[in-house]
Residue, then its C-alpha position, 0 to 999 in steps of 0.5 A: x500500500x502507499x503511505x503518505x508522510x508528514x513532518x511537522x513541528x508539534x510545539x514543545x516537543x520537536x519535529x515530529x512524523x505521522x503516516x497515513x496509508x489511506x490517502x490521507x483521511x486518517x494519520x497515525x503518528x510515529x511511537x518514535x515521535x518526537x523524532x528530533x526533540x526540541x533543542x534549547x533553540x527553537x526549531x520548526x518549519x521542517x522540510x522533508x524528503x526522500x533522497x534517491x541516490x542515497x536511500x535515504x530520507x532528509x530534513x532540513x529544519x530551521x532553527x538559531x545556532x548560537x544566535x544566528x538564523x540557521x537551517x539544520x539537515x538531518x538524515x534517516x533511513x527509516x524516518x525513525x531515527x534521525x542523525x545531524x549531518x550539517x547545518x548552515x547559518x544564514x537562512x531564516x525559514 
């Protein structure tokens, strides 16, 4: 069956992932959840996606480094567990 993905930042917890395998009407979230916590800086606005050549999935969350505006990546090979691979200042959202 396909399986619709959606991450989205639950206020207080961090980014958080849900599933949905029938089109959408209902969603169920991840046991995992929240999958990246909440660091001492806020985060939000996550963007996620598969990439191919990799297997894997990315998410690019904004959040403040040190003060500064800044948009962190992470990668997952089962949207459960999540690892910090980059990060780069300069971009607000």
């Amino acid at each position: 069956d396909k399986t619709l993905v959606a991450a989205f930042t639950d206020t207080g917890a961090g980014e958080t992932i849900a599933i949905s395998t029938d089109k959408g009407r209902t969603w169920k979230y991840l046991a995992e959840n929240p999958v990246i916590p909440k660091r001492k800086e806020e985060g939000r606005d996550p963007k996620l996606i598969w990439y191919d050549p990799g297997q894997h999935w990315v998410i690019a969350v904004y959040t403040k480094i040190s003060g500064k505006d800044s948009i962190e990546f992470y990668s997952s090979k089962d949207l459960k567990k999540w690892n910090k691979t980059s990060h780069i200042e300069g971009y607000y959202e």
